[in-house]
C-alpha positions in Angstrom: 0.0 0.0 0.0 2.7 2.8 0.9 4.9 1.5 -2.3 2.1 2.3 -4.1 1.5 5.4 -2.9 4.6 6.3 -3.2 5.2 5.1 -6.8 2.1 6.8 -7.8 3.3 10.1 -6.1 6.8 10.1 -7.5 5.9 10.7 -11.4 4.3 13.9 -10.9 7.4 15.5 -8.6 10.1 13.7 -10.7 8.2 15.4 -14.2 7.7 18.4 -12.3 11.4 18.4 -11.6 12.4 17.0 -15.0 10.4 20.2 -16.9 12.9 22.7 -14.8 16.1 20.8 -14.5 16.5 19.8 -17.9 15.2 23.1 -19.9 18.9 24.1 -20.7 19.4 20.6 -23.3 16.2 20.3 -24.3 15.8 24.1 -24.9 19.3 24.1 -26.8 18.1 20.6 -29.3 14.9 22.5 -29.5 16.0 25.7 -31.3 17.7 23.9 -34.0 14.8 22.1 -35.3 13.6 24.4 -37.8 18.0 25.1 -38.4 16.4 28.3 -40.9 14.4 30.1 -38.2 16.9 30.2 -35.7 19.8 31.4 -37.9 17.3 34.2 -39.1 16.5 35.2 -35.9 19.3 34.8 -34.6 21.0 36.8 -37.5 18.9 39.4 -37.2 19.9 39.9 -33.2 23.7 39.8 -34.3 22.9 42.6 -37.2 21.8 44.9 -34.1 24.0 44.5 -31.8 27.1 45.0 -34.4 25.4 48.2 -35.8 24.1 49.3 -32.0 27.5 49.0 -31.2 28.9 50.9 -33.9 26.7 53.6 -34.1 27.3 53.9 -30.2 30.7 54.0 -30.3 30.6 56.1 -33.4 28.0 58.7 -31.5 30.6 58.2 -28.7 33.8 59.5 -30.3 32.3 62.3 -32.2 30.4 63.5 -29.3 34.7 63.5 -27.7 35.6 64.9 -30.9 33.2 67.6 -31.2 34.1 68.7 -27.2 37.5 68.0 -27.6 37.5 70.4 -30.4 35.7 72.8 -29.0 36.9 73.3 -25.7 40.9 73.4 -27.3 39.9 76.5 -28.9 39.9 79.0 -25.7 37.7 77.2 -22.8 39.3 74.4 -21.7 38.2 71.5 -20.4 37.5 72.9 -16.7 38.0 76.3 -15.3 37.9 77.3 -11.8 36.6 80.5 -11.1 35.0 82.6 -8.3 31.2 82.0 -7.6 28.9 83.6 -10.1 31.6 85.1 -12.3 30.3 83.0 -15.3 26.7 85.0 -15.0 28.3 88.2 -14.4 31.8 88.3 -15.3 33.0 91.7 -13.2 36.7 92.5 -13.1 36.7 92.3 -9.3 35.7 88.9 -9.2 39.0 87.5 -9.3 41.1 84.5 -7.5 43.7 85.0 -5.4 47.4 83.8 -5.6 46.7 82.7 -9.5 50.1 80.9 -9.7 50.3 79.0 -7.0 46.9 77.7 -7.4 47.6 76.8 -11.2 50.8 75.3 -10.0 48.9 72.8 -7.8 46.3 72.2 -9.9 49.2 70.4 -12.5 50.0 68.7 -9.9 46.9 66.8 -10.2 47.0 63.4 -11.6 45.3 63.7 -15.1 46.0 67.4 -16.0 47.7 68.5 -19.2 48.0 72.0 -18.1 46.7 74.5 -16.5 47.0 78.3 -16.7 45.7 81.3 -14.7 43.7 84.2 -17.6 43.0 87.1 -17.2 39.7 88.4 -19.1 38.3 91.8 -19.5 36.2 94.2 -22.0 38.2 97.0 -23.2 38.0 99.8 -26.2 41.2 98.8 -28.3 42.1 101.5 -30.9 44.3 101.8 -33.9 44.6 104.0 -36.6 41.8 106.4 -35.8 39.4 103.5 -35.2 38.1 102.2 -32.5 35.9 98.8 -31.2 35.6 96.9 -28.1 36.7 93.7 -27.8 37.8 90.4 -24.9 41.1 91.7 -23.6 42.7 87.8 -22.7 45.8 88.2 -20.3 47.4 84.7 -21.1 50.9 82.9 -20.3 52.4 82.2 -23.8 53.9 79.5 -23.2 51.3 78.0 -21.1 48.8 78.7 -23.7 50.2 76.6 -26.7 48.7 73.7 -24.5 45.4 74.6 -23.6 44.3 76.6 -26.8 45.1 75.8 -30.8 44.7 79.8 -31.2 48.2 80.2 -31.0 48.6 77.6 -34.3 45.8 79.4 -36.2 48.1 82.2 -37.4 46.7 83.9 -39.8 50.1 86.5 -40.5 53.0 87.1 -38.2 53.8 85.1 -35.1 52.3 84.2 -31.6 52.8 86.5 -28.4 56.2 85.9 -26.6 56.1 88.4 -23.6 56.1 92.3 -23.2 54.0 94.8 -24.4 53.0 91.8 -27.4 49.8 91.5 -29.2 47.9 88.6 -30.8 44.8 89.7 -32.3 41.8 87.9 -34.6 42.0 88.3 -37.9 38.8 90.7 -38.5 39.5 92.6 -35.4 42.8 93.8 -36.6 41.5 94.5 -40.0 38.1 96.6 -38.3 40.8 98.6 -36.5 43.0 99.3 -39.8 46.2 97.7 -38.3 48.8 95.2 -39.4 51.5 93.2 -37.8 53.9 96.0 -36.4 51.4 98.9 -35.6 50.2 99.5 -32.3 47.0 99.2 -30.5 46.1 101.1 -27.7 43.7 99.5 -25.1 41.4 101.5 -22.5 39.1 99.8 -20.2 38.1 99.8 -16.1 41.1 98.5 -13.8 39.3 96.3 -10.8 40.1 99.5 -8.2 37.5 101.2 -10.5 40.5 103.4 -12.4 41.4 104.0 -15.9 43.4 100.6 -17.0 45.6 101.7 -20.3 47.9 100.0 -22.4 49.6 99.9 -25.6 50.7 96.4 -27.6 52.7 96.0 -30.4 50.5 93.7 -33.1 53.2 90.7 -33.8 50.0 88.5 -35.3 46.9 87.5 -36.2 44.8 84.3 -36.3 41.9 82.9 -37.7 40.2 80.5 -36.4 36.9 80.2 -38.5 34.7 81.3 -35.7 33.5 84.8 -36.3 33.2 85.6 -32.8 36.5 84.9 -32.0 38.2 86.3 -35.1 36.1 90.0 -34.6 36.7 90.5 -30.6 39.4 88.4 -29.0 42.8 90.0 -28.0 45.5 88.4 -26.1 48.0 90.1 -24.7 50.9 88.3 -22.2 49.7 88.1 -18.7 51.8 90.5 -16.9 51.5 93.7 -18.5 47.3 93.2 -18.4 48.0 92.1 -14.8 49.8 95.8 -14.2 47.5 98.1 -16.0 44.5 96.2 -14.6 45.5 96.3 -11.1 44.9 92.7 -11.4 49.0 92.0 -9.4 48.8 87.6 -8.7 44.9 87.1 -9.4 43.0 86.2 -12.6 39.3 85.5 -13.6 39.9 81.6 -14.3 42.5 79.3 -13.6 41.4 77.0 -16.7 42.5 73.1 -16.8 42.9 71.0 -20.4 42.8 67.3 -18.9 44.6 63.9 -20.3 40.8 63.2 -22.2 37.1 64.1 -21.9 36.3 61.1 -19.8 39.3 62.3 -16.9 38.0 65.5 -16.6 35.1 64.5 -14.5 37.9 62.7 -12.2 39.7 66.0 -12.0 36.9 68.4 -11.3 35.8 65.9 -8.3 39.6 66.4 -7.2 39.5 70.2 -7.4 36.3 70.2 -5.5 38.0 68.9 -2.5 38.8 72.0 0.2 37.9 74.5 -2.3 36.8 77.8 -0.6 32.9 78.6 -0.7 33.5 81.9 -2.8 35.0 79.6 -5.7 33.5 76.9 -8.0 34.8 74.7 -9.9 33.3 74.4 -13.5 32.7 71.8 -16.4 33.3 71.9 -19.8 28.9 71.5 -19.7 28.6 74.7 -17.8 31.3 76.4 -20.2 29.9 75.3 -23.6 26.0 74.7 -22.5 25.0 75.5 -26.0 27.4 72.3 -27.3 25.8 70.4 -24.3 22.4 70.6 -25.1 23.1 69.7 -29.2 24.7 67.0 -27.7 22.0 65.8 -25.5 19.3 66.0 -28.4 20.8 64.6 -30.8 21.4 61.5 -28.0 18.0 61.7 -27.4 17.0 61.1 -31.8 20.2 58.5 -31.7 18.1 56.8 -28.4 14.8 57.2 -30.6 16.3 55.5 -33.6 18.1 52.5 -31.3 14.3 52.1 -30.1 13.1 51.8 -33.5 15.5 48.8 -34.9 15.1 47.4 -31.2 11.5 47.1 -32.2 11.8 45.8 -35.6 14.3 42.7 -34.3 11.9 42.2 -31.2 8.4 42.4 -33.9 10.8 39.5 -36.1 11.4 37.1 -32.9 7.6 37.4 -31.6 6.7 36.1 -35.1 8.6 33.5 -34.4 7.8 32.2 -31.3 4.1 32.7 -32.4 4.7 30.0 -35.2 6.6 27.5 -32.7 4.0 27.7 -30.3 1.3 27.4 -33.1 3.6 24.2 -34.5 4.5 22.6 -31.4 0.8 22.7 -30.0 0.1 18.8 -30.1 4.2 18.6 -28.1 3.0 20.9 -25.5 0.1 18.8 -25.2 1.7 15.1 -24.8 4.3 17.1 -22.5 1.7 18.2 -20.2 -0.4 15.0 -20.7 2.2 13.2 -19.1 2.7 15.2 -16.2 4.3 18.5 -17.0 2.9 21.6 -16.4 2.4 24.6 -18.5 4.8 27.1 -16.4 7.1 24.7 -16.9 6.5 24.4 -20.6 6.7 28.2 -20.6 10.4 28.1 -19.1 11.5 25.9 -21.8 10.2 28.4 -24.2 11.6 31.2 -22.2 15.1 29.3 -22.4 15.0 28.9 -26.1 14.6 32.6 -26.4 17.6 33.1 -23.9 19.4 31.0 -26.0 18.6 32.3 -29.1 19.5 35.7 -27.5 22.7 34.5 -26.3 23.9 33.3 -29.8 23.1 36.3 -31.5 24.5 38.6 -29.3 27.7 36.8 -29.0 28.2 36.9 -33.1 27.1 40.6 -32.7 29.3 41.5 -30.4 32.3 39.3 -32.4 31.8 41.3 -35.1 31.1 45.0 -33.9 33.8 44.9 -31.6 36.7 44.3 -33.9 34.7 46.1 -36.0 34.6 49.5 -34.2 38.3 48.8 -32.9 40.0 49.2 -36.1 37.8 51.7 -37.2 38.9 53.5 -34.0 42.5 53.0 -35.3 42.5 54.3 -38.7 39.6 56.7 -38.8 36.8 57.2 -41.1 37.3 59.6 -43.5 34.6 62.6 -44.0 35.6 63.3 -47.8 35.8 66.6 -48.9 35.7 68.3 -46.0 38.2 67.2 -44.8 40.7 69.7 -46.9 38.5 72.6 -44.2 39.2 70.8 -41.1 42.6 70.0 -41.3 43.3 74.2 -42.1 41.9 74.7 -38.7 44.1 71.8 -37.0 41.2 69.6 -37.0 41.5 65.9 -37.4 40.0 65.2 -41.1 38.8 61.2 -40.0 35.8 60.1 -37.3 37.3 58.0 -34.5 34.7 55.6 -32.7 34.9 55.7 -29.3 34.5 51.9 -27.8 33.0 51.4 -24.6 31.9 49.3 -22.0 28.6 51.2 -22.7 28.6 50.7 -25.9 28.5 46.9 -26.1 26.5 46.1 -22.8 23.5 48.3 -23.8 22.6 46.5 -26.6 23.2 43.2 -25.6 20.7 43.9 -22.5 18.3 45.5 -24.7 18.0 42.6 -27.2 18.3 40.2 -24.7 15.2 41.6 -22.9 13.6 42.3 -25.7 13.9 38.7 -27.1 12.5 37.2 -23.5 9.3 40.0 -24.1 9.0 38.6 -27.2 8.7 35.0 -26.6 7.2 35.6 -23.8 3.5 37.1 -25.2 2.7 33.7 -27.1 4.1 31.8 -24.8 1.4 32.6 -22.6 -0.9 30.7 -24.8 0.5 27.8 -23.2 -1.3 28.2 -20.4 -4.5 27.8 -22.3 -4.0 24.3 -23.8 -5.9 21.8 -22.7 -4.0 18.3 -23.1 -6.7 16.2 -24.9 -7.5 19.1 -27.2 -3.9 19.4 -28.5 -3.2 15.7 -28.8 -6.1 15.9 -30.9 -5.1 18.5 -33.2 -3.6 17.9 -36.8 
């Protein structure tokens, strides 16, 4: 009586157990039994995770390459100034002891270089004419490695020290002056006095951005320092780091014991206009990822909605004997995984090699290229590979696939057993 018993309660535990502990094999011998659906689908997984990947990576580096460009040009990849100087940039608000506190912050692991600038409006004259214009008090020498102004010469020769002048292109013509004539500059010292100096023009630049080219001036840092009353301060101390991706690293380190009338700022806050291009056109790249997403997950629901249509009478018998439908739906759930899993590991085989030698030699942008490289711009796209980059779309099909499968799957749960034996 108890053998009985017992022989007639084992089946149902050792099926039960049997449906969850052996879903991996049978899941695995499952998927190949229609070979042509599975290397569709799963081809169609690998397509999108190689060109997710790519145009990741390739949204990646020219995102770097757009800031890296950018903030070369004059900003920098961090400044630190005094609190609220950035919304109202007065010639009083200075920093104290500007050299020392450059000199420790390239001491910083991670920084390039950094240099202390001074920056003021001013009426600059020459020849009888007269414009205002951004009076930059810079350290030559310091200033070859935070800006690519001083390579953009346009005539003449950057600033070296003394009463030197380096002047944009269009400013220097709107004043009537050439390389050797002097300019006269007049604005408000930070005691509230007359600041006035006159520079010697030794060049000109031109860096394509009209802005620049019509108002910038930079002069050596000392004798703006003098005439401004401005002695050891300045209105930035600005910071070009080892790469885009260190210079959160190094603002976090600046942070650290810095006095509550100073802040340290990002190249985000400098160059919000950059920032928020950037962040919509991630937002149409995200919108666009979505849409292929979609696609590939619309391809893997159809089918799953054929297997389970084909394999009604198997689901049946399985469940006839013993099994029951949440563990049929596991099994289902695992071919999906699996078929997941294969296509995103021949994705990522190919993207990946893909996008690193693209990384390597560049992708040339045709004929622009001859306009970039006049403004010491690099004439090729670099992707940017990242962790990122590869992990996103893997998770996102991989979900997406288990969704998938996972709507008519649920049919299972309808079948009756004698029904589905009985179907055709």
């Amino acid at each position: 009586m108890n053998a009985r018993l017992t022989s007639s309660a084992m089946p149902r535990h050792e099926h039960a157990t049997t449906g969850f502990g052996l879903s991996g094999p049978i899941a695995w011998r499952n998927l190949w039994r229609n070979r042509k659906r599975t290397l569709l689908s799963a081809g169609a997984i690998a397509f999108s995770v190689a060109l997710l990947t790519f145009a990741m990576s390739m949204q990646s580096g020219t995102y770097d390459t757009m800031v890296d460009n950018a903030t070369r040009l004059l900003d920098g990849h961090i400044q630190l100034q005094r609190r609220g100087y950035l919304d109202d940039p007065r010639i009083e608000s200075a920093i104290d002891s500007a050299a020392d506190r450059a000199a420790n912050v390239r001491a910083l692991p991670g920084v390039v270089a950094a240099a202390p600038r001074i920056a003021a409006f001013a009426l600059v004259s020459g020849n009888d004419r007269s414009y205002g214009a951004q009076l930059l008090g810079v350290n030559p020498a310091d200033e070859r490695a935070l800006s690519t102004l001083p390579d953009m010469l346009a005539e003449g020769r950057y600033i070296e020290g003394g009463a030197e002048a380096y002047a944009g292109r269009v400013l220097a013509r709107n004043l009537g002056v050439s390389v050797g004539e002097q300019i006269v500059v007049l604005g408000t010292a930070s005691n509230g006095g007359v600041a006035a100096l006159a520079v010697t023009l030794v060049g000109t630049f031109a860096s394509g951005v009209a802005e620049l080219d019509r108002q910038v001036l930079e002069v050596p840092y000392a004798p703006v320092a003098e005439a401004f009353e401005m002695h050891d301060t300045a209105h930035a101390i600005v910071v070009r780091t080892e790469s885009i991706s260190r210079a959160a690293a190094v603002a976090d380190a600046l942070r650290k014991d810095l006095p509550a009338d100073q802040v340290v700022l990002e190249w985000q806050a400098l160059l919000p206009d950059l920032h928020q291009a950037i962040m919509l056109d991630r937002a149409a790249g995200n919108v666009m990822f979505g849409i292929l997403a979609a696609v590939v997950t619309i391809g893997v629901l159809n089918g799953f909605l054929m297997t389970v249509f084909e394999r009604t009478r198997e689901f049946g018998m399985l469940m006839a004997i013993g099994m029951r439908a949440r563990a049929v739906i596991v099994l289902l759930q695992a071919e999906a995984l699996m078929l997941s899993g294969v296509g995103c590991a021949t994705g990522v085989a190919i993207g990946v090699p893909l996008v690193l030698w693209l990384g390597h030699v560049g992708i040339p942008v045709g004929d622009s290229g001859a306009a970039m490289r006049a403004f010491h711009i690099s004439d090729r796209l670099h992707p940017a590979l990242s962790a990122a980059a590869v992990l996103r779309p893997v998770v996102l099909l991989t979900v997406c696939s288990q969704i998938a499968a996972l709507v008519p799957t649920l049919r299972v749960r309808r079948i009756q057993p004698g029904e589905a034996l009985r179907a055709a």
